[in-house]
MIBA-346386 format. One record per atom (N, C-alpha, C, O): x, y, z; residue in one letter. Coordinates in steps of 0.001 Angstrom, whole numbers, padded with zeros to 6 digits, always signed. Layout:
BEGIN
XYZa;...
***
This chain:
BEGIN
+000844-001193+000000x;+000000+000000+000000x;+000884+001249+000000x;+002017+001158+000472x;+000413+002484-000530x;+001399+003348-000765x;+000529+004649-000118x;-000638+004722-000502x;+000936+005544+000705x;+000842+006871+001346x;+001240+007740+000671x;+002405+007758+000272x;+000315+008719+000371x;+000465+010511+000508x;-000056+011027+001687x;-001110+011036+002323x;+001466+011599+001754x;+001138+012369+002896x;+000635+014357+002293x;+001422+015010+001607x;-000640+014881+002719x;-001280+015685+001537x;-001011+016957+002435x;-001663+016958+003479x;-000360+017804+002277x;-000515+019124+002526x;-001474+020185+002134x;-002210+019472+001452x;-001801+020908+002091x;-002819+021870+002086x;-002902+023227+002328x;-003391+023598+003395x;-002489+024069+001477x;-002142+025571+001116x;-003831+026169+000562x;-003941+026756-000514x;-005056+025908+001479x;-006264+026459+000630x;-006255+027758+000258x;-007201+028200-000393x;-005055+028657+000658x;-005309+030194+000710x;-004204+030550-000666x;-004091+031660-001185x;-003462+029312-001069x;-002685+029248-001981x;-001219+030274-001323x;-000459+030395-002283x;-000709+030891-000270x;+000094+031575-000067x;+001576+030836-000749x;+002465+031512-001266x;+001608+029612-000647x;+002925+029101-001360x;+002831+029471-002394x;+003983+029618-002802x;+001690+029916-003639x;+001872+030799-005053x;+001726+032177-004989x;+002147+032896-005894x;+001026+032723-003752x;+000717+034099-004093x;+002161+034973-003181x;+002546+036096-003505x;+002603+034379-002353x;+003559+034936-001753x;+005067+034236-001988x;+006158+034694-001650x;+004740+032854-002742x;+005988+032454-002775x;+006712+031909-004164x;+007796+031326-004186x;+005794+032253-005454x;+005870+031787-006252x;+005504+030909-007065x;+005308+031008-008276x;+005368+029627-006065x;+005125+028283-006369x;+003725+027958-006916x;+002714+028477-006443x;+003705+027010-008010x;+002083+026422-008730x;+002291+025142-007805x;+003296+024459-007613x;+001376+025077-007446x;+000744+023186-007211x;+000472+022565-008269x;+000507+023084-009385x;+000126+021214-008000x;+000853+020738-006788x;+002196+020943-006884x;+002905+021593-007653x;+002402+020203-005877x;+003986+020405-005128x;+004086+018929-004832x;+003561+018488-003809x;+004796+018064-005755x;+005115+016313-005191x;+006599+015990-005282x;+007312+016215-006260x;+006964+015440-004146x;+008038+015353-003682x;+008907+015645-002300x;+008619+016569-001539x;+009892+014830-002105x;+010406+015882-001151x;+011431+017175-000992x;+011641+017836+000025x;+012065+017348-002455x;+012559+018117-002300x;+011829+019372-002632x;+012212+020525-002432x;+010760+018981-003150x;+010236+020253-004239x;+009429+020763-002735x;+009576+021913-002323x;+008750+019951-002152x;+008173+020729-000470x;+008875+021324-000263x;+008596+022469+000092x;+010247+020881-000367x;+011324+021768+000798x;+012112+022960-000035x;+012713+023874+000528x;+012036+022839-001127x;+012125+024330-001742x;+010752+025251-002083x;+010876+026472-002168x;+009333+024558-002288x;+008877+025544-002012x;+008196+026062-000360x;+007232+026827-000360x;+008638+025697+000629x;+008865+026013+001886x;+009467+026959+002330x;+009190+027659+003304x;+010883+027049+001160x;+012479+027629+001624x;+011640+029139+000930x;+011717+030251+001454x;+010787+028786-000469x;+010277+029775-000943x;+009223+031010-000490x;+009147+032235-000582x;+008770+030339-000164x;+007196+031036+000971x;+008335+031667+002269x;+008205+032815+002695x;+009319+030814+002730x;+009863+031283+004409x;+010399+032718+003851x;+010052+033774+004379x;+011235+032655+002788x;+011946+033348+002688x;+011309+035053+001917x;+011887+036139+001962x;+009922+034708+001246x;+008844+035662+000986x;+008566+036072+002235x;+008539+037284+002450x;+008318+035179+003250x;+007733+035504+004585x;+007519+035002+005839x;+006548+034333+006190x;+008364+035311+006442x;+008926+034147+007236x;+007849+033962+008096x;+007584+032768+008235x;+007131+034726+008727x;+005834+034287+009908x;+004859+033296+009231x;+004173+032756+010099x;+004637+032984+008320x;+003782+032212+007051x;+003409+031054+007886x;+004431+030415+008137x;+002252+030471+008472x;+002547+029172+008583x;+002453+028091+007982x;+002505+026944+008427x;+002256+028611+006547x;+002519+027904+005495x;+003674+026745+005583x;+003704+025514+005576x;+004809+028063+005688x;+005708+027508+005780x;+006158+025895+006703x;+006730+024939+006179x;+005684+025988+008220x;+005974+025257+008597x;+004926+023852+008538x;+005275+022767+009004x;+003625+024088+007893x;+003005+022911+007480x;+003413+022260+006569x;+002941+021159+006288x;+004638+022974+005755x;+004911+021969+004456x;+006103+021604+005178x;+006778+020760+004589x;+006543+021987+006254x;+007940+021408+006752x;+007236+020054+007389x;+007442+018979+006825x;+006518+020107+008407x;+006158+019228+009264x;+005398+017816+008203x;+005084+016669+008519x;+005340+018335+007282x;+005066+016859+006167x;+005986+016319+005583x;+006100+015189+005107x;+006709+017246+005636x;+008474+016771+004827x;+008950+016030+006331x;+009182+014878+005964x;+009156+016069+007485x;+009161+015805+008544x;+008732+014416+008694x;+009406+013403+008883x;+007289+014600+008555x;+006202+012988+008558x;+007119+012160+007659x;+008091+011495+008018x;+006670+012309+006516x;+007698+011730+005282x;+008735+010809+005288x;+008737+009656+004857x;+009781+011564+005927x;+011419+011052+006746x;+010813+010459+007595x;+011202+009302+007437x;+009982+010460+008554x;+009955+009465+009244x;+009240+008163+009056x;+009628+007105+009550x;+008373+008277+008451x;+007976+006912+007817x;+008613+006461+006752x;+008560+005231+006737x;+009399+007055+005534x;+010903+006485+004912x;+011263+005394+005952x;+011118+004185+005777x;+011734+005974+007014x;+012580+005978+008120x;+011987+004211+008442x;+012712+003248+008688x;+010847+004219+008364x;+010276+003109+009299x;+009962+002008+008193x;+009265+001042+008506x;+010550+002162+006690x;+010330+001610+005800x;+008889+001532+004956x;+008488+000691+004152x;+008143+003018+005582x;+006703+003140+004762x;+006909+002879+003031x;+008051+002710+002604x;+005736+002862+002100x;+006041+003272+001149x;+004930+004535+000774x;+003715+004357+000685x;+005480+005567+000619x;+005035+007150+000656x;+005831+008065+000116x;+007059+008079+000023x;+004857+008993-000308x;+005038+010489-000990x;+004156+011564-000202x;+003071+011605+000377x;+005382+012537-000544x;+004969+014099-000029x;+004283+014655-000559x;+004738+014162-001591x;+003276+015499-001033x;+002645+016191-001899x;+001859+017488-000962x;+001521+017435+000221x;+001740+018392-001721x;+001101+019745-001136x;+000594+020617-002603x;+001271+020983-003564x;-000619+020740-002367x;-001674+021070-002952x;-002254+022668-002374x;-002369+022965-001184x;-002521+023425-003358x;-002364+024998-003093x;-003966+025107-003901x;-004301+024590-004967x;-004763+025956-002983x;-005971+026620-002999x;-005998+027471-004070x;-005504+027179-005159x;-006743+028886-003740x;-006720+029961-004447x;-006849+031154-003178x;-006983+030822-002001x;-006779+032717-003677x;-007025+032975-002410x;-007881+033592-002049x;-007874+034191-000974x;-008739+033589-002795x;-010259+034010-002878x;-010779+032363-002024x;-011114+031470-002802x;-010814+032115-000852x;-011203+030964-000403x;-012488+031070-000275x;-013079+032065+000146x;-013244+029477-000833x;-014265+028987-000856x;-014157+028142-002276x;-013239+027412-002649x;-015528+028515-003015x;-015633+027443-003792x;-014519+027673-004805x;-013788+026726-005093x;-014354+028782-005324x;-013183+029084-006150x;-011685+028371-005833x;-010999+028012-006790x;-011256+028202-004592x;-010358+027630-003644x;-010578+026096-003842x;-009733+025331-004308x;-011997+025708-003367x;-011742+024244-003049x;-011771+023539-004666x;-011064+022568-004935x;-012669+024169-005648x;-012228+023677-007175x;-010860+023559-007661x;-010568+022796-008582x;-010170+024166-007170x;-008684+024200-007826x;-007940+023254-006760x;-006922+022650-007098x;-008439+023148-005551x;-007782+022062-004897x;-008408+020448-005246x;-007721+019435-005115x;-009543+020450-005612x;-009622+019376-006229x;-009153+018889-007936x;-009364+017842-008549x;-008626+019832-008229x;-007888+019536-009271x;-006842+019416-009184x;-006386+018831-010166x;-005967+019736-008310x;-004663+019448-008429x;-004528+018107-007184x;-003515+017408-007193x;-005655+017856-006148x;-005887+016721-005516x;-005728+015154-007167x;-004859+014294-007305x;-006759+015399-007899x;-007004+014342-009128x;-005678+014625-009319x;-005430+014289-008161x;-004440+014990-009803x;-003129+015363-010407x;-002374+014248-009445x;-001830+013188-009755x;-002533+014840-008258x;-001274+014175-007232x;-002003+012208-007424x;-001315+011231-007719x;-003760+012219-007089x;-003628+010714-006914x;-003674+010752-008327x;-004697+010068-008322x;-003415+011004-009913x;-002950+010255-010953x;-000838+009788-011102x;-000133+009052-011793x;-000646+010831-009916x;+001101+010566-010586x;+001566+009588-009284x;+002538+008833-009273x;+000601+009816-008193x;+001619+009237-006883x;+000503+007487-006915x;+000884+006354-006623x;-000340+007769-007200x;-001346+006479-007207x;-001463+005920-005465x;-001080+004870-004950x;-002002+006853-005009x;-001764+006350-003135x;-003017+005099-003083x;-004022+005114-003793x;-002721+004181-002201x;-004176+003973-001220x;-004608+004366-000355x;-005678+003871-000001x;-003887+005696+000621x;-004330+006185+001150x;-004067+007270+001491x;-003364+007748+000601x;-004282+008317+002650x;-003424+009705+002764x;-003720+010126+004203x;-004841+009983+004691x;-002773+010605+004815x;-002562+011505+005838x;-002917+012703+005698x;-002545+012860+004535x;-003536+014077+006119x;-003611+015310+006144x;-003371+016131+006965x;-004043+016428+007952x;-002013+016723+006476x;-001693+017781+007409x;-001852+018934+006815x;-001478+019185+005669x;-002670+020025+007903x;-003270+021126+007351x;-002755+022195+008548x;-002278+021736+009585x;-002868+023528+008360x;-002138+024411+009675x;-003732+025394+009907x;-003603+026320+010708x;-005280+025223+009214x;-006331+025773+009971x;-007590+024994+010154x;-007901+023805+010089x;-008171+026080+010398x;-009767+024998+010737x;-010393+025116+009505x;-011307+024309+009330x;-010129+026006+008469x;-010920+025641+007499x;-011015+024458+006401x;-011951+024431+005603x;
***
Protein backbone atom coordinates (compact mmCIF):
# COMPACT_ATOMS: atom_id res chain seq x y z
CA UNK A 1 0.00 0.00 0.00
CA UNK A 2 1.40 3.35 -0.77
CA UNK A 3 0.84 6.87 1.35
CA UNK A 4 0.47 10.51 0.51
CA UNK A 5 1.14 12.37 2.90
CA UNK A 6 -1.28 15.68 1.54
CA UNK A 7 -0.52 19.12 2.53
CA UNK A 8 -2.82 21.87 2.09
CA UNK A 9 -2.14 25.57 1.12
CA UNK A 10 -6.26 26.46 0.63
CA UNK A 11 -5.31 30.19 0.71
CA UNK A 12 -2.69 29.25 -1.98
CA UNK A 13 0.09 31.57 -0.07
CA UNK A 14 2.93 29.10 -1.36
CA UNK A 15 1.87 30.80 -5.05
CA UNK A 16 0.72 34.10 -4.09
CA UNK A 17 3.56 34.94 -1.75
CA UNK A 18 5.99 32.45 -2.77
CA UNK A 19 5.87 31.79 -6.25
CA UNK A 20 5.13 28.28 -6.37
CA UNK A 21 2.08 26.42 -8.73
CA UNK A 22 0.74 23.19 -7.21
CA UNK A 23 0.85 20.74 -6.79
CA UNK A 24 3.99 20.40 -5.13
CA UNK A 25 5.12 16.31 -5.19
CA UNK A 26 8.04 15.35 -3.68
CA UNK A 27 10.41 15.88 -1.15
CA UNK A 28 12.56 18.12 -2.30
CA UNK A 29 10.24 20.25 -4.24
CA UNK A 30 8.17 20.73 -0.47
CA UNK A 31 11.32 21.77 0.80
CA UNK A 32 12.12 24.33 -1.74
CA UNK A 33 8.88 25.54 -2.01
CA UNK A 34 8.87 26.01 1.89
CA UNK A 35 12.48 27.63 1.62
CA UNK A 36 10.28 29.77 -0.94
CA UNK A 37 7.20 31.04 0.97
CA UNK A 38 9.86 31.28 4.41
CA UNK A 39 11.95 33.35 2.69
CA UNK A 40 8.84 35.66 0.99
CA UNK A 41 7.73 35.50 4.59
CA UNK A 42 8.93 34.15 7.24
CA UNK A 43 5.83 34.29 9.91
CA UNK A 44 3.78 32.21 7.05
CA UNK A 45 2.55 29.17 8.58
CA UNK A 46 2.52 27.90 5.50
CA UNK A 47 5.71 27.51 5.78
CA UNK A 48 5.97 25.26 8.60
CA UNK A 49 3.01 22.91 7.48
CA UNK A 50 4.91 21.97 4.46
CA UNK A 51 7.94 21.41 6.75
CA UNK A 52 6.16 19.23 9.26
CA UNK A 53 5.07 16.86 6.17
CA UNK A 54 8.47 16.77 4.83
CA UNK A 55 9.16 15.80 8.54
CA UNK A 56 6.20 12.99 8.56
CA UNK A 57 7.70 11.73 5.28
CA UNK A 58 11.42 11.05 6.75
CA UNK A 59 9.95 9.47 9.24
CA UNK A 60 7.98 6.91 7.82
CA UNK A 61 10.90 6.49 4.91
CA UNK A 62 12.58 5.98 8.12
CA UNK A 63 10.28 3.11 9.30
CA UNK A 64 10.33 1.61 5.80
CA UNK A 65 6.70 3.14 4.76
CA UNK A 66 6.04 3.27 1.15
CA UNK A 67 5.03 7.15 0.66
CA UNK A 68 5.04 10.49 -0.99
CA UNK A 69 4.97 14.10 -0.03
CA UNK A 70 2.65 16.19 -1.90
CA UNK A 71 1.10 19.75 -1.14
CA UNK A 72 -1.67 21.07 -2.95
CA UNK A 73 -2.36 25.00 -3.09
CA UNK A 74 -5.97 26.62 -3.00
CA UNK A 75 -6.72 29.96 -4.45
CA UNK A 76 -7.03 32.97 -2.41
CA UNK A 77 -10.26 34.01 -2.88
CA UNK A 78 -11.20 30.96 -0.40
CA UNK A 79 -14.27 28.99 -0.86
CA UNK A 80 -15.63 27.44 -3.79
CA UNK A 81 -13.18 29.08 -6.15
CA UNK A 82 -10.36 27.63 -3.64
CA UNK A 83 -11.74 24.24 -3.05
CA UNK A 84 -12.23 23.68 -7.17
CA UNK A 85 -8.68 24.20 -7.83
CA UNK A 86 -7.78 22.06 -4.90
CA UNK A 87 -9.62 19.38 -6.23
CA UNK A 88 -7.89 19.54 -9.27
CA UNK A 89 -4.66 19.45 -8.43
CA UNK A 90 -5.89 16.72 -5.52
CA UNK A 91 -7.00 14.34 -9.13
CA UNK A 92 -3.13 15.36 -10.41
CA UNK A 93 -1.27 14.18 -7.23
CA UNK A 94 -3.63 10.71 -6.91
CA UNK A 95 -2.95 10.25 -10.95
CA UNK A 96 1.10 10.57 -10.59
CA UNK A 97 1.62 9.24 -6.88
CA UNK A 98 -1.35 6.48 -7.21
CA UNK A 99 -1.76 6.35 -3.13
CA UNK A 100 -4.18 3.97 -1.22
CA UNK A 101 -4.33 6.19 1.15
CA UNK A 102 -3.42 9.71 2.76
CA UNK A 103 -2.56 11.50 5.84
CA UNK A 104 -3.61 15.31 6.14
CA UNK A 105 -1.69 17.78 7.41
CA UNK A 106 -3.27 21.13 7.35
CA UNK A 107 -2.14 24.41 9.68
CA UNK A 108 -6.33 25.77 9.97
CA UNK A 109 -9.77 25.00 10.74
CA UNK A 110 -10.92 25.64 7.50
Amino acid sequence: MKTVILCIDRDDDLGVKGGVEGPIIGREENIRAALALGLADPEDADTNTVLAAVKLYDRMVKDGENVEVATICGNADVGYKSDRTLMRQLEEVMEVVNPNRAILVSNGAE
